[in-house]
ZAZADO-807739 format. One record per residue (C-alpha): residue in three letters; chain; residue number from 0; x, y, z. Coordinates in steps of 0.5 Angstrom, whole numbers, plus 500, padded with zeros to 3 digits. Layout:
BEGIN
   residuo   cadena   num     X     Y     Z
       ALA        A   NUM     X     Y     Z
...
//
This chain:
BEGIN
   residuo   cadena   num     X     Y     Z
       UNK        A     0   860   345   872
       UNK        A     1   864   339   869
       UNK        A     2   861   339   862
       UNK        A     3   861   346   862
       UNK        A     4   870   344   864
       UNK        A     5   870   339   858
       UNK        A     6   866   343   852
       UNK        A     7   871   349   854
       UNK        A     8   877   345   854
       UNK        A     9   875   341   847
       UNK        A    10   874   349   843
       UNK        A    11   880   351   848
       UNK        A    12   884   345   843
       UNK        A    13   880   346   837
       UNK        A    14   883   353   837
       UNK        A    15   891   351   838
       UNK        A    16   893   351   830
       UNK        A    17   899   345   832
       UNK        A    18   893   341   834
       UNK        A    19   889   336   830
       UNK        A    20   882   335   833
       UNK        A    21   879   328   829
       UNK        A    22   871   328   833
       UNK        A    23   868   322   831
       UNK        A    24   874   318   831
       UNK        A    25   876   312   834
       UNK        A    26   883   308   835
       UNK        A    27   882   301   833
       UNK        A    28   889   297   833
       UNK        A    29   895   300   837
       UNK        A    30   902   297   832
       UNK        A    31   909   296   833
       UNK        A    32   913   302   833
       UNK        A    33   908   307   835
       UNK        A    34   903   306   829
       UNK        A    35   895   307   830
       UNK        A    36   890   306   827
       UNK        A    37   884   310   827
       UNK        A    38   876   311   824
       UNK        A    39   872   317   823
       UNK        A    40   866   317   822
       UNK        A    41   865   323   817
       UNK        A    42   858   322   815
       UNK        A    43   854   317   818
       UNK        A    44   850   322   822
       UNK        A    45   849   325   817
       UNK        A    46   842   325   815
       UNK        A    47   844   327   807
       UNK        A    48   851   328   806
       UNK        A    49   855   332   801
       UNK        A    50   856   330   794
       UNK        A    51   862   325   794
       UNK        A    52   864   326   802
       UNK        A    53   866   319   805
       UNK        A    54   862   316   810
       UNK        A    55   868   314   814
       UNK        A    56   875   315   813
       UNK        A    57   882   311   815
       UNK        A    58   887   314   819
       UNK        A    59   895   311   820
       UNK        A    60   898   315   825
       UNK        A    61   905   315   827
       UNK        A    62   906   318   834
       UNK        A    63   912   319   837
       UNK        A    64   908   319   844
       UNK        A    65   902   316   846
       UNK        A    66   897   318   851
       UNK        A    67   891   313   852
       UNK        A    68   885   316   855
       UNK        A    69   880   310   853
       UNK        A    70   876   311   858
       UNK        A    71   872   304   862
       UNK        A    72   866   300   861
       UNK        A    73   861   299   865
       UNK        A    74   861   291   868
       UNK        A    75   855   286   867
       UNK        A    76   853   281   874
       UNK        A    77   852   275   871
       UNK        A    78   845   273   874
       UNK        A    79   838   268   872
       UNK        A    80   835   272   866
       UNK        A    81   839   278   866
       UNK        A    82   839   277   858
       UNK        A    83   831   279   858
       UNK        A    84   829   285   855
       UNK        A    85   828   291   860
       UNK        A    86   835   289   862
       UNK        A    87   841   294   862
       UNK        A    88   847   297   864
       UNK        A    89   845   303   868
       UNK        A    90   850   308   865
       UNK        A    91   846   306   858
       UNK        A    92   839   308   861
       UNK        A    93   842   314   864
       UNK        A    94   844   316   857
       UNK        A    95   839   315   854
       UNK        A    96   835   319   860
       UNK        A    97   839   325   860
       UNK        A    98   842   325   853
       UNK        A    99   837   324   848
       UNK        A   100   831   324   853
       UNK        A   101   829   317   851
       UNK        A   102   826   314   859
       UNK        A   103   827   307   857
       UNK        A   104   822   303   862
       UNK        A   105   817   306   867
       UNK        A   106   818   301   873
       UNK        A   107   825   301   874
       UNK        A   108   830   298   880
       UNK        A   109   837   298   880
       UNK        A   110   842   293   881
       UNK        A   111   849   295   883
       UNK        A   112   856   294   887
       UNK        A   113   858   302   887
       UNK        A   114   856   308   888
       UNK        A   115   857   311   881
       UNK        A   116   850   307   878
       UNK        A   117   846   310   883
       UNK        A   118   846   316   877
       UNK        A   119   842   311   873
       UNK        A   120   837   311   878
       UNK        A   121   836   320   879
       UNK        A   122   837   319   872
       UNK        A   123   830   316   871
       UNK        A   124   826   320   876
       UNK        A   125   828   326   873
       UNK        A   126   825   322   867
       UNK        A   127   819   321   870
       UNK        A   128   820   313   871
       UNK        A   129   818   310   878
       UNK        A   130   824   307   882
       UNK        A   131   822   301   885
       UNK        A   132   828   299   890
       UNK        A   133   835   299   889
       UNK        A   134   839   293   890
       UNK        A   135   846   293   893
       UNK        A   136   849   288   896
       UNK        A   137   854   292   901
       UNK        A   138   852   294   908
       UNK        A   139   852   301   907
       UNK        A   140   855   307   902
       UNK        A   141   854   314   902
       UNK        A   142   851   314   896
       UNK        A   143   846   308   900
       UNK        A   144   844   314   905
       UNK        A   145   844   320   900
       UNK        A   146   838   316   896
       UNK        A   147   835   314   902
       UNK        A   148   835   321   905
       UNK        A   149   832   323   898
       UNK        A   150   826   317   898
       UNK        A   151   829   312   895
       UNK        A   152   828   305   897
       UNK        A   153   834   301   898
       UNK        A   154   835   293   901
       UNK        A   155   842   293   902
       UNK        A   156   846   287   903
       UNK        A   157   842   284   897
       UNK        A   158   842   281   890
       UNK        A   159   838   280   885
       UNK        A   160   836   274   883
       UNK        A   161   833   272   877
       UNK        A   162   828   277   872
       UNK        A   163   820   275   871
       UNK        A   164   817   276   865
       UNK        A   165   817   274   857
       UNK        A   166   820   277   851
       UNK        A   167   819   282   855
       UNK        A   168   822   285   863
       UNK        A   169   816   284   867
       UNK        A   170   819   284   876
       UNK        A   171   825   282   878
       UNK        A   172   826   278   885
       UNK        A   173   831   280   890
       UNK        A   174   834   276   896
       UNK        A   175   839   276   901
       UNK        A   176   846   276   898
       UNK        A   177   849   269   898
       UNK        A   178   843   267   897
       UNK        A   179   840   268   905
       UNK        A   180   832   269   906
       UNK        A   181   827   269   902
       UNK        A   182   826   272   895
       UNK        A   183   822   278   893
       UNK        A   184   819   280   887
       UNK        A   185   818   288   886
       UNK        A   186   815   290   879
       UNK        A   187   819   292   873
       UNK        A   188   820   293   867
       UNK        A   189   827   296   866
       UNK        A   190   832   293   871
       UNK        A   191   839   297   871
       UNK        A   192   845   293   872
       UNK        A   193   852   295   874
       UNK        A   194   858   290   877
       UNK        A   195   863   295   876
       UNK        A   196   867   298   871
       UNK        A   197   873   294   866
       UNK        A   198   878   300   865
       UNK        A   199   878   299   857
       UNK        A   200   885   297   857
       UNK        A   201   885   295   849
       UNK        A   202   889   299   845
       UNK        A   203   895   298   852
       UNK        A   204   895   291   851
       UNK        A   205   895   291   844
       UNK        A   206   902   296   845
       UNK        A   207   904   291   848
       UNK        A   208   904   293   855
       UNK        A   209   902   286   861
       UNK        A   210   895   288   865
       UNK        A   211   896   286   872
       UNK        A   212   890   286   877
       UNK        A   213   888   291   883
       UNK        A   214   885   288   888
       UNK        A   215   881   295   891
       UNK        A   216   878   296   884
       UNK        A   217   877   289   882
       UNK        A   218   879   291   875
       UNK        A   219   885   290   870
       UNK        A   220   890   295   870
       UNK        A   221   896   297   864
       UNK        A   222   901   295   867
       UNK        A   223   909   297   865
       UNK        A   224   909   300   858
       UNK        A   225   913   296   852
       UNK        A   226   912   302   847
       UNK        A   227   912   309   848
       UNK        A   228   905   310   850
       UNK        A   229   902   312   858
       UNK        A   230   895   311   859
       UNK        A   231   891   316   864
       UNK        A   232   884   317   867
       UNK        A   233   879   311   867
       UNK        A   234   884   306   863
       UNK        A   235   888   306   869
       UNK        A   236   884   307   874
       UNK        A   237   883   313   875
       UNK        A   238   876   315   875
       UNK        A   239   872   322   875
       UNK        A   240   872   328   872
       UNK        A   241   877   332   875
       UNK        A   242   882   326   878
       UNK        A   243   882   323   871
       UNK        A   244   883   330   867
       UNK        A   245   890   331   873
       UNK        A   246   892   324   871
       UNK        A   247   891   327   863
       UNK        A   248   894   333   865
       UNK        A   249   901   330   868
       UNK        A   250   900   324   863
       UNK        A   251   901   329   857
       UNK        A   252   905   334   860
       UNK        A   253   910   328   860
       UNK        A   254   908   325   853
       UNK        A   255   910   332   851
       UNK        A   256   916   332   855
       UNK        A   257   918   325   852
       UNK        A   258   916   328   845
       UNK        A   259   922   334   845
       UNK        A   260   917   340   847
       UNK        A   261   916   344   852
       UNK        A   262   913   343   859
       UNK        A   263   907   348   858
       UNK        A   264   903   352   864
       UNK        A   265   898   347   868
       UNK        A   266   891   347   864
       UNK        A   267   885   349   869
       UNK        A   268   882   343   872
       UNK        A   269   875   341   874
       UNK        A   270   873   341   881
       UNK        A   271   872   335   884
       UNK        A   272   866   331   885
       UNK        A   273   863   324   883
       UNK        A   274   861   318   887
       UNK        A   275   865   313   888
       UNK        A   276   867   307   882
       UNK        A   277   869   302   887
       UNK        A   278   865   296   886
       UNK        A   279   863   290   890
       UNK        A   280   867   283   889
       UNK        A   281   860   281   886
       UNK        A   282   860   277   879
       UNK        A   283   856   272   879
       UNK        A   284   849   270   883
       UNK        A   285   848   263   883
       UNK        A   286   841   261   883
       UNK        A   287   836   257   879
       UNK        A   288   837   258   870
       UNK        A   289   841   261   866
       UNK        A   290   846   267   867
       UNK        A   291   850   269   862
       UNK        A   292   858   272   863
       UNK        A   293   857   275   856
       UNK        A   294   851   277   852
       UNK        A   295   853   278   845
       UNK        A   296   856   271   845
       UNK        A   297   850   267   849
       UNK        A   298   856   265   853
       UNK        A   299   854   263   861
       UNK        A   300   857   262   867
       UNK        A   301   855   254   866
       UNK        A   302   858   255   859
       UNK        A   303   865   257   863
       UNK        A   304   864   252   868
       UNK        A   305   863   246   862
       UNK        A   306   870   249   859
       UNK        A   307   874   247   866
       UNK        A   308   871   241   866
       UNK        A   309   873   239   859
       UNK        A   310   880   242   860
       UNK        A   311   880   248   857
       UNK        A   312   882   251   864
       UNK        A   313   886   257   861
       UNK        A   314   883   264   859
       UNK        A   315   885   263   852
       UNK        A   316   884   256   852
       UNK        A   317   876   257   855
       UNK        A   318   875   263   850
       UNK        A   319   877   259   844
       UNK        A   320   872   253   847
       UNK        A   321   866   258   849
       UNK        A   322   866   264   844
       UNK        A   323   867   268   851
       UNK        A   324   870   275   850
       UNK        A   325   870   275   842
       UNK        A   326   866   279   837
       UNK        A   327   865   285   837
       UNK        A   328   864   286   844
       UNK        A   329   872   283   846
       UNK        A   330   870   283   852
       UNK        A   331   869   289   854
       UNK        A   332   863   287   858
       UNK        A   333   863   281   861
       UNK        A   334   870   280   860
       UNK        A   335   872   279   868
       UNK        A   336   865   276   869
       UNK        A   337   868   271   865
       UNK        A   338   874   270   868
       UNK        A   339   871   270   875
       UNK        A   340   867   264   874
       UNK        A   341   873   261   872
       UNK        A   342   877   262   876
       UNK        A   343   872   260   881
       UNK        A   344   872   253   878
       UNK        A   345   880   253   877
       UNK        A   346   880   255   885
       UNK        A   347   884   262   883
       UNK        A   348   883   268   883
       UNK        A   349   881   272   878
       UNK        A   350   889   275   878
       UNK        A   351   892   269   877
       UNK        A   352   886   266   871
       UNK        A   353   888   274   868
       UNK        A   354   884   277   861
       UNK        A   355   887   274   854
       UNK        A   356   891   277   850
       UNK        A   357   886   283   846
       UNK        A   358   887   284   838
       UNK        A   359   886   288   834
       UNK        A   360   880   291   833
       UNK        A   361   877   294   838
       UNK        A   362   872   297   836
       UNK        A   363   867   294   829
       UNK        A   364   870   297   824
       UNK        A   365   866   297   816
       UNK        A   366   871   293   811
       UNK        A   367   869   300   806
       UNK        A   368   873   304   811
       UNK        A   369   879   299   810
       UNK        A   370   879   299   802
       UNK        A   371   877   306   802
       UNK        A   372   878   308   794
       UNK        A   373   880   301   792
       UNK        A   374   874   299   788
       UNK        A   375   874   298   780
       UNK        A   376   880   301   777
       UNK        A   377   884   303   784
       UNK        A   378   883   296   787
       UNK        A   379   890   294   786
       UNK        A   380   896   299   784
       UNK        A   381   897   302   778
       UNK        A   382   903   299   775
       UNK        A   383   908   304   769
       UNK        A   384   913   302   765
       UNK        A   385   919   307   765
       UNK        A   386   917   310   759
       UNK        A   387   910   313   761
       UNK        A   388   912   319   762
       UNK        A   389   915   319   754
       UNK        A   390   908   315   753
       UNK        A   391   905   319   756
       UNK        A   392   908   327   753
       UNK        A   393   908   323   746
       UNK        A   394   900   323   746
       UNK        A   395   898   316   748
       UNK        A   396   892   314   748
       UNK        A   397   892   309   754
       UNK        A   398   890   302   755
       UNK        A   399   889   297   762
       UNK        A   400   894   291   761
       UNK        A   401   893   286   767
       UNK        A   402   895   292   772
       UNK        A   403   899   296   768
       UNK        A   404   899   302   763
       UNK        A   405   901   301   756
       UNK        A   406   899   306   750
       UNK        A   407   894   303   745
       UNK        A   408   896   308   740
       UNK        A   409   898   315   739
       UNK        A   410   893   319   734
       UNK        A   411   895   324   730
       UNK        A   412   892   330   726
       UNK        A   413   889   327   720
       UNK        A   414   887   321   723
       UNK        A   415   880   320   722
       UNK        A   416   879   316   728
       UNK        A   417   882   311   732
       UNK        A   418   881   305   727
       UNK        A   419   886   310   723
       UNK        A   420   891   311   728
       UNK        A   421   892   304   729
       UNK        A   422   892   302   721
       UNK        A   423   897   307   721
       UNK        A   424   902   305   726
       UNK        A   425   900   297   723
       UNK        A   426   902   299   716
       UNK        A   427   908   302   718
       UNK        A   428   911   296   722
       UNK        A   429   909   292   715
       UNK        A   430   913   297   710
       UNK        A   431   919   300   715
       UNK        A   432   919   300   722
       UNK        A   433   916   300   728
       UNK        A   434   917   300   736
       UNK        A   435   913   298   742
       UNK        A   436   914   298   749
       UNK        A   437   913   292   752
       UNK        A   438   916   293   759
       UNK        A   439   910   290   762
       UNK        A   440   911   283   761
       UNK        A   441   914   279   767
       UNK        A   442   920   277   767
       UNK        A   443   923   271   772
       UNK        A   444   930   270   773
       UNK        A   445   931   263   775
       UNK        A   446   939   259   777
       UNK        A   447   943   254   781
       UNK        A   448   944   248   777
       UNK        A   449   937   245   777
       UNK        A   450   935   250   773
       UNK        A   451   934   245   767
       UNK        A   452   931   240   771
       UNK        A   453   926   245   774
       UNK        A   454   923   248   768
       UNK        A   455   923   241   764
       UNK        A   456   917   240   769
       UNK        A   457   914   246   770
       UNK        A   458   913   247   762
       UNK        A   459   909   242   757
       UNK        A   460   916   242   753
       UNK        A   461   923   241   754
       UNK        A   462   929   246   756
       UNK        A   463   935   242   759
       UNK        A   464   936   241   750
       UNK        A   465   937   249   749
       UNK        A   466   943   252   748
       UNK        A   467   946   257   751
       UNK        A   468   945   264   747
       UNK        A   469   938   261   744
       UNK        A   470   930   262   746
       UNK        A   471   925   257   746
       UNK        A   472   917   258   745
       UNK        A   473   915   254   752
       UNK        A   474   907   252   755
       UNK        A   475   907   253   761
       UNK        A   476   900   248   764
       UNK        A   477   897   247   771
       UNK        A   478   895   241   774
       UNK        A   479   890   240   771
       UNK        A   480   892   240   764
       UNK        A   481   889   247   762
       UNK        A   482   894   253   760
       UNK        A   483   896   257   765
       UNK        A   484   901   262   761
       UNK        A   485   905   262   754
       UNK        A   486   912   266   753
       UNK        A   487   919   265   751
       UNK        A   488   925   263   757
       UNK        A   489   932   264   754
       UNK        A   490   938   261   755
       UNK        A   491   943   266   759
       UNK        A   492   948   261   762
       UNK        A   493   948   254   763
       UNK        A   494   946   254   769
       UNK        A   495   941   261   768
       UNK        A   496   935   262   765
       UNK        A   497   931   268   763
       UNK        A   498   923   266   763
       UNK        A   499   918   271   761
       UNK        A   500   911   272   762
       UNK        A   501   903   275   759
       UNK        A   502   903   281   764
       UNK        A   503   896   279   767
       UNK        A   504   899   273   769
       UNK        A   505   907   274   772
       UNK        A   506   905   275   779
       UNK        A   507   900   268   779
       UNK        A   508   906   264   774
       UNK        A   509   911   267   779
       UNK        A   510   907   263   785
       UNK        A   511   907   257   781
       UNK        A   512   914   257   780
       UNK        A   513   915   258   787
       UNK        A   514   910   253   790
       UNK        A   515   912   248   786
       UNK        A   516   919   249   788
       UNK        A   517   918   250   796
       UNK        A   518   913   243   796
       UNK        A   519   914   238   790
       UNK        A   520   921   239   789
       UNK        A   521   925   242   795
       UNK        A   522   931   237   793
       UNK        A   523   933   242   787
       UNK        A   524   938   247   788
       UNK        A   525   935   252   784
       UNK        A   526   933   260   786
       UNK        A   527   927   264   782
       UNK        A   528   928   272   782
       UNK        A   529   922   277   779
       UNK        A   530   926   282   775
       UNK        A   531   919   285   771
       UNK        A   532   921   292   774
       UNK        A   533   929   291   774
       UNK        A   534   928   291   765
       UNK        A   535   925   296   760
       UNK        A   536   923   292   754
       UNK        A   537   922   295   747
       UNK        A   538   921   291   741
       UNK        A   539   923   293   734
       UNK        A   540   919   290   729
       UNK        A   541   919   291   721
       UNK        A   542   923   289   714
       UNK        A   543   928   296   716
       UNK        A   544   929   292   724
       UNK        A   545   936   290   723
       UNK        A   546   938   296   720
       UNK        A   547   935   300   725
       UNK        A   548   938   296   731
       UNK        A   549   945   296   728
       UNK        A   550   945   303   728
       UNK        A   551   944   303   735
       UNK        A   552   947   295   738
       UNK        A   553   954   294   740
       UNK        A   554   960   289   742
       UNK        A   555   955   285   737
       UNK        A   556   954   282   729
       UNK        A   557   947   282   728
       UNK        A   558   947   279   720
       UNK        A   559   941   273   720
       UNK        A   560   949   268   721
       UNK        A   561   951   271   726
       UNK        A   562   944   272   730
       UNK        A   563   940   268   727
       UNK        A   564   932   267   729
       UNK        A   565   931   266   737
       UNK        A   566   938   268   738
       UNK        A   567   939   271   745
       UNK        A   568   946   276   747
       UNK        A   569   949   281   752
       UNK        A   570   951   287   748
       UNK        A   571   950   295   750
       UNK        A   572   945   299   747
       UNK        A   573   946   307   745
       UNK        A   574   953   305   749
       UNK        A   575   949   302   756
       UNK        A   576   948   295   758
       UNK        A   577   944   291   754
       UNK        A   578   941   284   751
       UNK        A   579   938   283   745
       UNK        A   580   933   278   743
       UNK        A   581   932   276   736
       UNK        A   582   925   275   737
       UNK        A   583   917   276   733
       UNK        A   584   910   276   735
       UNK        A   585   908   280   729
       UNK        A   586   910   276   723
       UNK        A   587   916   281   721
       UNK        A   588   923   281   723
       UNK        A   589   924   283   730
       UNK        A   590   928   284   735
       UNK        A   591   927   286   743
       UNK        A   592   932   289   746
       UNK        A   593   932   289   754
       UNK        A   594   935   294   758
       UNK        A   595   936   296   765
       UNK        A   596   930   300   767
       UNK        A   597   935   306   769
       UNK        A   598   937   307   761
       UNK        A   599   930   306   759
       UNK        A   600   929   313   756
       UNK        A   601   936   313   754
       UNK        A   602   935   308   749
       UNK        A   603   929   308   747
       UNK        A   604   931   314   744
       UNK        A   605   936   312   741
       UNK        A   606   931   306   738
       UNK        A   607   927   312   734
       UNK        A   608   933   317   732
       UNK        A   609   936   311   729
       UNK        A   610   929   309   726
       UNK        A   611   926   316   724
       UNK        A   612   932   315   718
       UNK        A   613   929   309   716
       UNK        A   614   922   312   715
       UNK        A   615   923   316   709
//
């Protein structure tokens, strides 16, 4: 009857169009400001998935509310050889059992501290299995009286206390709790555990939220939130179906509330019915070899009691000493058990010892899912300059500039191939006039009145000797003496430089300005700016440059006296702001004209207007 209530309430919200349903999805890491991050597995299970569908998929989600109903994990009990084969937790052999009709032993016992792992042992009869003994250390239970009326054999006010066999579960031995009487041994070759249930209190204490300790459940419950987020059902502590489902029901109603919606009509809610949660204060049974408090790590209590010894008595301290509680497995486990056995070892509590602080993530997720499209091409953002788009309507054939688009060329009717459109531009450029844009070269702002100083020892030649208004070609080397980049830096003002870059290494010249400023020279009083993106650059080159720039520049003498090879100036072009540079990296008279990248377009076509007269 209560799968039936869940498999009808999940279609029930599968249906509701303002309801997104992600199966298959789990929430890895809860940020700041209500922000989850989510995987789904699309076709993991598949056994050929489509064409082009993605394996698993990444999900930001910004919630203005939260509800978590993450559920809890079934608790190991830390006991000699509970790391054998043919151990496991009794909720997993159950599942196996009942979900996949997989028995996962013949001979099996049970071991446990409450009454809900006694599925684990109907569930392996209905199997097939023989059910040798259940082990509880507790006087009695209802559970205890149901199973013996039903024909199984329960020693209660037991322990198990150590496992017999090889690489394989072979018996178990048994004895009085605390170690009174004599030890038993029974055949077995699957041995189901279960100390409890650690409320999985991951995503509430990454929001921010403290845990605090409760006595009767024996587990660590969310405490008072910190973000805007309410957890509800097993993550609190409340087990079962039917009270977790009303926990649920009043949590969401109040999600939603808090949300702006309104309240809706109370949905129907399963009957209620289960066994109790409430586990038995056993973590650990002390008794000859080795028992582990977590087995992904090989971490065991003597592992734990080492720490305390050492010194590492706090729980972050002893998980850092240890590996207790990493992984994958974040404690979810063997977390308390851990910390029980500390605390003993401390003479505390495990409410005073507490649980460390969980990050993400959560749960293993695969770096694939993370990069999702960023491999080759995509790895890195694709940078444009601001005149892609006229690049891009005038019919440029594209090229990768470091990260950045720039056009190669721009084929037109008639040409041959591209070996003729590029000869074409070329001989344009020799005989008349020629533009390009070369905006994706980096640019650094540097001031303050150690600029001189500062690039003198950055680059292989002098700057503090140029005059103002005038640019120099600088080598810039790495400690090592091999090149790291090349580029003009121009003299603004006294105390101001413009430096250019290559565009593949403006970001790395950006570093390297900026580390060598913050640990080799901090005493120097001198602030770094990139402004790549602030300047659209456009170089006119050809023996009709001069001609077509003046046609377009103003506030300035462009003659070969006034503004002579290198010279540098503030002026307007097409009527806005503007510098220009007297500059050449083709062999032809040239100029570049920066201006702010708002006016990029503007300009430009100014440029070409002025130099289409000059093509004739």
């Amino acid at each position: 009857a209560q799968e039936g209530w869940r498999r009808a309430a999940i279609a029930a919200l599968a249906d509701m169009p303002e309801v997104t349903v992600l199966p298959r999805t789990t929430v890895f890491g809860f940020y700041d400001h209500g922000i989850l991050g989510a995987i789904e597995r699309v076709a993991d299970h598949l056994p050929e998935p489509a064409p082009h569908q993605p394996r698993q998929r990444f999900w930001t989600i910004r919630a203005a509310e939260v509800v978590l109903a993450t559920g809890a994990h079934e608790r190991l009990i830390a006991f000699p050889g509970n790391d054998r084969p043919g151990v496991m937790l009794a909720g997993s052999a159950a599942a196996y059992a009942r979900r996949w009709a997989v028995r996962a032993g013949e001979t099996a016992a049970l071991f446990t501290t409450n009454d809900a792992a006694y599925a684990g042992a109907y569930a392996l009869a209905e199997a097939g299995a023989a059910v040798t003994a259940i082990i509880d250390p507790r006087a009695d239970s209802p559970a205890m009286q149901q199973a013996r009326e039903d024909g199984f054999t329960v020693h209660a006010g037991h322990e198990v206390c150590g496992t017999i066999g090889g690489l394989a579960l072979l018996g178990i031995r048994h004895r009085g709790l605390g170690g009174s009487g004599q030890s038993a041994a029974l055949p077995a070759d699957l041995l189901m555990i279960s100390g409890g249930w650690n409320p999985a209190v991951h995503l509430a204490s990454q929001s921010g939220a403290p845990l605090t300790w409760d006595e009767e459940r024996q587990a660590f419950l969310p405490g008072a939130p910190v973000q805007r987020e309410r957890s509800a059902g097993a993550c609190r502590g409340v087990f079962g179906i039917a009270a977790a489902a009303a926990d649920g029901a009043s949590a969401g109603t109040a999600a939603a509330e808090a949300a702006g919606f309104r309240p809706a009509p109370a949905p129907d809610l399963p009957e209620a019915f289960g066994l109790s949660h409430t586990p038995f204060p056993l973590y650990e049974v002390k008794a000859r070899g080795k028992a582990f408090v977590d087995l992904q790590d090989d971490v065991t209590a003597a592992d734990m009691r080492l720490a305390h010894r050492e010194g590492f008595t706090h729980i972050e301290h002893a998980k850092r000493y240890t590996t207790h509680a990493m992984g994958t497995d974040q404690g979810k486990t063997g977390g308390i058990v851990g910390a029980a056995v500390l605390g003993e070892a401390r003479g505390e509590s495990i409410g005073v010892v507490g649980l460390p602080r969980f990050r993400p993530y959560t749960t293993p997720i695969a770096w694939g899912a993370l990069a999702g499209e960023g491999v080759g091409r995509h790895f890195q953002p694709t940078r444009r300059t601001a005149l892609h788009r006229w690049h891009d309507a005038a019919g440029a054939v594209w090229m990768d500039a470091g990260v950045w688009k720039r056009p190669a060329y721009y084929p037109r009717a008639g040409d041959a191939d591209a070996w003729a459109s590029v000869m074409r531009e070329a001989r344009t450029v020799r005989t008349k006039v020629g533009i390009c844009d070369v905006s994706t070269l980096g640019k650094i702002d540097v001031q303050g009145p150690d600029a001189a100083t500062f690039l003198d020892r950055i680059y292989a030649n002098t700057f503090s000797t140029l005059p103002v208004g005038r640019a120099r070609y600088g080598l810039m080397l790495r400690e090592d003496g091999i090149v790291l980049d090349d580029g003009t830096t121009s003299r603004i003002g006294p105390d101001r430089y413009f430096v250019t870059t290559t565009t593949a290494q403006a970001g790395p010249v950006m570093q390297h300005l900026e580390f060598h400023l913050a640990t080799c020279w901090p005493e120097l009083d001198v602030s770094l700016a990139s402004v790549t993106d602030q300047w659209a650059t456009m170089s006119i080159a050809g023996p009709q440059a001069r001609a077509t720039i003046a046609a377009v520049i103003g506030g300035l003498d462009v003659s070969d006296a006034a503004f002579p090879f290198m010279a540098v100036a503030d002026c307007t072009a097409a009527g806005v702001p503007a510098r220009l540079f007297r500059l050449s990296f083709s062999g032809e008279q040239a100029y570049e004209i920066a201006t702010p990248a708002g006016y990029a377009e503007h300009v430009w076509r100014a440029v070409l207007a002025a130099g289409a007269a000059r093509q004739t």
